[in-house]
N, C-alpha and C positions, 0 to 999 in steps of 0.2 A: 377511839372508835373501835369498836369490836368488828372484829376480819371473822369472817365466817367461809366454810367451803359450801355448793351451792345444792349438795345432797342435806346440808341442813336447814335449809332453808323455812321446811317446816315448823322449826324449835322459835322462827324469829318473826314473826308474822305481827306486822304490824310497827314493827321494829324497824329504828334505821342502820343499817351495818352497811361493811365494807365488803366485795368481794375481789379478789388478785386473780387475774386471769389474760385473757388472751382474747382478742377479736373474731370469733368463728366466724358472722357474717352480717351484713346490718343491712336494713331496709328502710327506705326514705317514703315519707307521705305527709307531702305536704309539709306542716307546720310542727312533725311528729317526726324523730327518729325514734329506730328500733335494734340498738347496739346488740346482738347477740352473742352473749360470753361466755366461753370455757374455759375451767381452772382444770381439768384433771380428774374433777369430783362429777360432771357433769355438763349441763348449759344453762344461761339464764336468759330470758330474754327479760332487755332492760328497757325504758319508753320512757321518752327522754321531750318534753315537750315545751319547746322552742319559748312560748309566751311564762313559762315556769321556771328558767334558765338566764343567767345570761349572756347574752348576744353571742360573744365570742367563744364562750365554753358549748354555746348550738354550735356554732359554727366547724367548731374542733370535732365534737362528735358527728356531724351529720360529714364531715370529710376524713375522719379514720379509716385505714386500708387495714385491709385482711391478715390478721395473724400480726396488729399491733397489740403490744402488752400493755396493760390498762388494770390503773384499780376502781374502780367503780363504787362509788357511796349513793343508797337510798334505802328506800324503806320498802320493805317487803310485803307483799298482798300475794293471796289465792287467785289464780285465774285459771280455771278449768280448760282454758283454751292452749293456754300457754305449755311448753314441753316442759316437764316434769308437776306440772299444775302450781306453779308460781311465777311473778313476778317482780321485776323493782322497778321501782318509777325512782328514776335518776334525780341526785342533788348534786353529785359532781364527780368528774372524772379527770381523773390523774393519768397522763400520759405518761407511761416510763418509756418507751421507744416505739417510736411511730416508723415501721415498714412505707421507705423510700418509693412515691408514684413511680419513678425513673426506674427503680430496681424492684420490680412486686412480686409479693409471694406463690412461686412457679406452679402450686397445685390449686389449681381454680376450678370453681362449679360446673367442669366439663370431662366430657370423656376421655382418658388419659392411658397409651397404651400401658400393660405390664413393664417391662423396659423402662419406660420413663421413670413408672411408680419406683420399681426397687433402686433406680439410680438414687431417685430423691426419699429414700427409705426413710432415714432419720426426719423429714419430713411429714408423708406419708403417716407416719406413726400419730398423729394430730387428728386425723380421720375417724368420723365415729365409728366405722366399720371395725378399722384396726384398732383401734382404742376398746372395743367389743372382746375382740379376740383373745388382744392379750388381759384383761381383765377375767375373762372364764378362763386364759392359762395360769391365772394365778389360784384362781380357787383351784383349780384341777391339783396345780403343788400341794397350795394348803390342805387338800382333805384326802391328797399322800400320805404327809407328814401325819395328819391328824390319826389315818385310820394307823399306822404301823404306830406311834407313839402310843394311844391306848392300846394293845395288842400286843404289848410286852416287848418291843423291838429297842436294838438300841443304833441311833445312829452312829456310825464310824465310817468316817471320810477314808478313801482310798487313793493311789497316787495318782497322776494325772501322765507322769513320765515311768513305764514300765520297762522291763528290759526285755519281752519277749512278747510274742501273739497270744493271745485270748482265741479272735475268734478267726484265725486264717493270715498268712503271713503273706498275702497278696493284695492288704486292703489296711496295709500300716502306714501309718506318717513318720518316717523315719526324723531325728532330730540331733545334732550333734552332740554329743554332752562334754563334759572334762574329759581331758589326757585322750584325747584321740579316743574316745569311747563314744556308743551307737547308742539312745535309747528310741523310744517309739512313743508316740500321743496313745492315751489308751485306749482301747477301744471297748473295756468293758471292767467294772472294777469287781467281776464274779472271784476270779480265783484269790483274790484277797479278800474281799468276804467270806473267803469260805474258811482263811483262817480267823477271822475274828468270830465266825459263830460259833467256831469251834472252843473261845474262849467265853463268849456273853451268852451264847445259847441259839437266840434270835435277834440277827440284824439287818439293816441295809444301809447302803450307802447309795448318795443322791446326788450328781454330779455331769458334768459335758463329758460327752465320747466324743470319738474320732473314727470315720470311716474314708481311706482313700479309694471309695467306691466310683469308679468312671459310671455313676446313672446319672438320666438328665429324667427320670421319671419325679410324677408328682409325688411318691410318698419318700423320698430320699431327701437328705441333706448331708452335706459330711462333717458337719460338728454339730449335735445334739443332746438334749438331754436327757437321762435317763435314770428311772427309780431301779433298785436291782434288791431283794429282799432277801436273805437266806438262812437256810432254818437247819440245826443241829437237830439230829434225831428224828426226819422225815422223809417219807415218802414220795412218790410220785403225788398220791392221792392228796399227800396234805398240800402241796404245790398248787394243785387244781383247784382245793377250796379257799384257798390265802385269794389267789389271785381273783378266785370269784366274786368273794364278800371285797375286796378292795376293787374293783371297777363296778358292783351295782353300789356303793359306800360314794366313790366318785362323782359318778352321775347322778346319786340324789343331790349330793350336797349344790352341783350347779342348778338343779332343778329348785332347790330352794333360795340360793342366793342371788341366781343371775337371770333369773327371768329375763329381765329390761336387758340384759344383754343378748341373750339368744334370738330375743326378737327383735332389736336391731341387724343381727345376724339376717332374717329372715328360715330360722331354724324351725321345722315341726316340732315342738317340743313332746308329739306324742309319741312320735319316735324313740325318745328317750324314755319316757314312761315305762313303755316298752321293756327297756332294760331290767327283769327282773330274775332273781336265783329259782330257780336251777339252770344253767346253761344248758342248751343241747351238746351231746358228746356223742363222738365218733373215733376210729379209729381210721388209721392211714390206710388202712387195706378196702375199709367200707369206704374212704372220702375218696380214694382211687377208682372206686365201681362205681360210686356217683358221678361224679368227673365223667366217665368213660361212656356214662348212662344220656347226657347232656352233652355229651358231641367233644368234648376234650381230648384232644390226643396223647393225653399223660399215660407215660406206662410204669407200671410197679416198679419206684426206685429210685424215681426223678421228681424232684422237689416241688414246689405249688408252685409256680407263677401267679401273680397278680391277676389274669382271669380268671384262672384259678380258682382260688381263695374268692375271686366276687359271686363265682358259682355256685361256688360250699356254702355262702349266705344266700341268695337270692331269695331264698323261701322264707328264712328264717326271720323274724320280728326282732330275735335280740341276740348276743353274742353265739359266737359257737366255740367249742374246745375241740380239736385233734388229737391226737396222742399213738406213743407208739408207728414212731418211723423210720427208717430206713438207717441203718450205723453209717454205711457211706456217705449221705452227705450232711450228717450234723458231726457238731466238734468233739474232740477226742476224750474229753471229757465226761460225758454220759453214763449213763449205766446200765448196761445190756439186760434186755427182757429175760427174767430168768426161763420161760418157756422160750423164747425165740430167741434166742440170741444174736440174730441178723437186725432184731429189731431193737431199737432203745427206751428206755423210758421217760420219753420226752413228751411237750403239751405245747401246741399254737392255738392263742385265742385270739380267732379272727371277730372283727367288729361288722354286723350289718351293714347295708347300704353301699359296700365297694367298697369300704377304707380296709380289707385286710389286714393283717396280723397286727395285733399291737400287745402281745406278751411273746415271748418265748422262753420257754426254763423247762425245768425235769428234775431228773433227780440225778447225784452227780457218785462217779466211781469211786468209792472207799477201800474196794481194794489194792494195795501195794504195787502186788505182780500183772495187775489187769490194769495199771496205770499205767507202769513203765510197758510194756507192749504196747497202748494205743498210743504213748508218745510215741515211740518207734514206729511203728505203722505211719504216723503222721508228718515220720519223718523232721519232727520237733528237735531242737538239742537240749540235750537232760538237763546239758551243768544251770540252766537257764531256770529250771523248775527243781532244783535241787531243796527248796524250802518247800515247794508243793507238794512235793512227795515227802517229804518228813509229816506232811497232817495225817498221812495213811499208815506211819511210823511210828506213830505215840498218838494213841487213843481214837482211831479210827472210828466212826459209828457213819450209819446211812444217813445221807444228809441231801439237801435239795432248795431250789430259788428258784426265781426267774428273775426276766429283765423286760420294764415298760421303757418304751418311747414318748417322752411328755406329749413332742409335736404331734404323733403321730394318734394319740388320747383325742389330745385337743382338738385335729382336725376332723376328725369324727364327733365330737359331743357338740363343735360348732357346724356341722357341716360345711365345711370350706372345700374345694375345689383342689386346694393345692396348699401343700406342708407350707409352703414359706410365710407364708401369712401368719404362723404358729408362732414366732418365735421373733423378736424386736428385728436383731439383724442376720437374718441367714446365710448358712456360708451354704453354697450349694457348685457343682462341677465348675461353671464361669463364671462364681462371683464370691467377689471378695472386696467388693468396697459396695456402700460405704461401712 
């Protein structure tokens, strides 16, 4: 018997095949069940008619529980009514494990606090909603990968266990390593990018972070994932157009592939249309007077806040770009504004609608003596960055990346409420199972 998954359904029409799946939900009438199946590929509803069957195989089916796995054989018809506009009228079904009455499957067609849901996360994830999510999280990876692989990029994986901070030595995961040695979860794989682009030209690496950030806000998690891109022989300005043409590259690709997801999401997807090149751009000194202009109490110096950044969009229909801001509070890293030198040459692109920043990068200090001073300043220990500073040593050139947040892409191009949903199992401030 040919197994089919139930997005092909259309290839078999007429046809009797098999589908392998799982009991989403079934409805009884009369003389008639109505088994409805998900494999993973989607739903089917199957009609299963009592006088067409026999007895006992009604019997089985019209008393299957919720989120039994089931192979289902029949033959396949159009029914414009039906979800996804097909059906199968049942010839038999295969029970491989019938979900216990006594012990029944705990996410039922009712309202279920937060709390509940992520307890029973691994559950959960069965849900068309979540099942939505993480399917436009997956194109979102794919048409990463896609746009930096045509684009001349090459990917090189970076380590996961560093021996120093990246981005601030107050938000590391400390870990024990051999012989009484300290390493740290990474929290960003830039500074080892930036030697490998210095050997391939143009690369990124794509990979989990780690932030031991005390937020219990909605766009935080403390392990996520993130694309980090970096480019030998750039600018501030090339940093600004990479990242541009890769999130309107992004958002078409879901606009073309997930429709049927977004609108289960219940997402405008004109919102997203929306998203087209040229970004608006501002500088930190104008997004401060705007800020200031709109009732924000931020003063020259002091970083965006989350209302912030919903501010700096409120007008705007599609992303915005920042640039050039304050040396104090970005990383030591950076590369001083050759007119301002207080300022850096750095870029936040914030996403419409409230979801805030979801790139940060610039361009990064190539010189020697302007490196080991902002270590210093930062109070950093050298011996730790002793290979960092040898790229400013032999063959130095201006160079520049940024770094995306997958979840924080994703819950923007779905409109979700809240990062957790982004990602299968979130680790977030108080949670760590399941």
């Amino acid at each position: 018997m040919t197994r089919i998954t139930v997005n092909q359904a259309s290839d078999y029409v007429g046809q009797t095949v098999e589908i392998a799946g799982w009991l989403y939900n079934l409805r009884r009438s009369g003389k008639i069940a109505f088994p409805i199946v998900r494999d993973g590929h989607g739903i089917m509803q199957c009609v299963a008619v009592k006088n067409q069957l026999p007895e006992e195989l009604f019997e089985t089916i019209k008393n299957l529980t919720q989120e039994s796995s089931l192979i289902v054989t029949g033959k396949i018809r159009a029914e414009q009514r039906a979800p996804g506009g097909y059906e199968m009228d049942v010839e038999n079904v295969d029970v491989v494990q019938r979900v216990p009455e006594a012990d029944p499957y705990p996410i039922t067609p009712k309202e279920h606090g937060v709390d509940f849901l992520m307890d029973h996360r691994h559950l959960w994830l069965r849900s068309q909603r979540q099942h939505a999510a993480i399917k436009v999280r997956h194109e979102v990876i794919k048409a990463v990968r896609d746009y930096f692989d045509s684009h001349g990029f090459t990917l090189v994986d970076t380590p996961i266990f560093t021996p120093a901070a990246c981005e601030g030595t107050t938000t590391l995961f400390e870990v024990d390593y051999f012989d009484d040695d300290k390493a740290y979860l990474t929290q960003s794989g830039q500074l080892y990018n930036e030697a490998t682009a210095m050997a391939f030209g143009k690369v990124y690496c794509f990979g989990p972070t780690f932030r031991a950030e005390k937020s219990k806000t909605r766009r935080h998690l403390t392990e996520f994932w993130m694309v980090e891109p970096e480019m030998a022989y750039a600018t501030l300005e090339d940093v600004k157009r990479v990242a541009e043409e890769m999130i309107v590259f992004i958002v078409g690709r879901v606009l073309e592939n997930r429709r049927e997801e977004l609108k289960r999401l219940e997402r405008d997807v004109t919102k997203l249309e929306a998203i087209q090149a040229p970004f608006p751009r501002m500088t930190y000194d104008d997004a401060v007077k705007l800020l200031q202009s709109k009732g924000s109490e931020i003063q020259w110096g002091g970083d965006f806040g989350g209302t912030d950044e919903t501010i700096l969009t409120a007008d705007q229909p599609s992303c915005i770009m920042v640039d050039r801001f304050p040396a104090s509070f970005k990383a030591f890293y950076f590369e001083p504004d050759p007119e301002r030198p207080e300022l850096v040459l750095g870029v936040d692109v914030l996403a419409p609608e409230g979801y805030g920043e979801i790139i940060g990068g610039g361009q990064r200090i190539h010189d020697v003596e302007l490196l080991l001073k902002r270590i210093e300043e930062h109070h950093l220990p050298k011996e730790a960055f002793d290979w960092y500073i040898d790229l400013r040593k032999y063959g130095s050139v201006p160079h520049g990346g940024f770094g995306m947040g997958i979840e924080r892409c994703v819950a923007w191009i779905c409109g979700l409420e809240h990062i957790r949903e982004t990602i299968a199992f979130p680790r977030m401030l108080n949670r760590l199972h399941p």
